[in-house]
C-alpha positions as CSV (number, residue, x, y, z in Angstrom):
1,X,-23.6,6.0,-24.5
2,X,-23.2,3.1,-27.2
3,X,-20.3,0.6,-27.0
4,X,-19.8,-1.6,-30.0
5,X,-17.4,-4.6,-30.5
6,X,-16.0,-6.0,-33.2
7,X,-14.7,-9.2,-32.6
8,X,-12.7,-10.2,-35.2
9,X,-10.8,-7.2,-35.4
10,X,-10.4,-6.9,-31.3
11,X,-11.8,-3.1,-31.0
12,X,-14.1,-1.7,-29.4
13,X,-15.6,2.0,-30.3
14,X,-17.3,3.7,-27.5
15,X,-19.6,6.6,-28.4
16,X,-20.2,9.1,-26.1
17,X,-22.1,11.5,-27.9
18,X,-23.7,11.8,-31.5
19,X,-22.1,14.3,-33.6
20,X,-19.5,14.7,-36.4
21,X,-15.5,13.9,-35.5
22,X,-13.8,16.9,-36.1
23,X,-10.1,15.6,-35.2
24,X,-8.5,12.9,-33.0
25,X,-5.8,12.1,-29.8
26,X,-4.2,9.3,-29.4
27,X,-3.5,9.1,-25.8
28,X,-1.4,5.6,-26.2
29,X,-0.5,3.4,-29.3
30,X,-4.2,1.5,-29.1
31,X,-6.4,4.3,-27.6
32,X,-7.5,7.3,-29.4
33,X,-10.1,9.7,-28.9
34,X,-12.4,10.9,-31.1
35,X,-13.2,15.0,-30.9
36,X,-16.2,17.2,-31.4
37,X,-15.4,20.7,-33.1
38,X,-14.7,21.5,-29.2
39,X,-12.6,19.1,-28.9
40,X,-14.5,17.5,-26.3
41,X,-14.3,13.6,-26.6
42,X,-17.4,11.9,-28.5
43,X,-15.9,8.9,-28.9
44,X,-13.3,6.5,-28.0
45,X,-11.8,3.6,-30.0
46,X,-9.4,0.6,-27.9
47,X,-7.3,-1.6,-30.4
48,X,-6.6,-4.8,-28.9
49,X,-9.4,-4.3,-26.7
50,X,-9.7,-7.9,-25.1
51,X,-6.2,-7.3,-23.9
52,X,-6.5,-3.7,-22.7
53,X,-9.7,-5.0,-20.7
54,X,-8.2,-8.2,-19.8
55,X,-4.9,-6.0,-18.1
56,X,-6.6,-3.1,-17.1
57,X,-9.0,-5.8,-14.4
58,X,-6.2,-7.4,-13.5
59,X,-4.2,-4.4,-12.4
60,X,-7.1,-3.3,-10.5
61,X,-7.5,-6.6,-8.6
62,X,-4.2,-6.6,-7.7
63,X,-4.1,-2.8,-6.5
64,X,-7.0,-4.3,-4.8
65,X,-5.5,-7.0,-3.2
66,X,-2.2,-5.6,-2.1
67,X,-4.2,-3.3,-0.2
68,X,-6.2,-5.9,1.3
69,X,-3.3,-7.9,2.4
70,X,-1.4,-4.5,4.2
71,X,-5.0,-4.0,6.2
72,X,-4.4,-8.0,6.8
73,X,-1.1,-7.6,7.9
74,X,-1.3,-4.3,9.9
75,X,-4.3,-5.7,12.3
């Protein structure tokens, strides 16, 4: 797996596997995969990626921590 950024622009492109794109799928406005001719994924590309990154942490902290605080509160 290679993951490149490109700072100035805020993406980042994530290849999975080597191999020519042979059609796309946007799965939300700033994530779209990238397809093989078996439309298996071989890439991924994240617009606004410091953001998605930046969110996607957070909401996984906090997940974290509510869950922490119930185990707090229920002993």
């Amino acid at each position: 797996m290679e993951i490149n950024y490109y700072k100035e622009e805020d993406i980042m492109h994530i290849v999975i596997s080597k191999g020519p794109e042979r059609g796309s799928a946007e799965i939300n406005p700033n994530i779209t995969l990238e397809l093989d001719e078996n439309r298996e994924i071989i890439g991924i590309e994240i617009l606004e990626a410091s953001k998605f990154i930046r969110d996607s942490i957070l909401e996984s902290a906090q997940a974290k921590l509510m869950n922490m605080d119930y185990k707090f509160a229920s002993s």
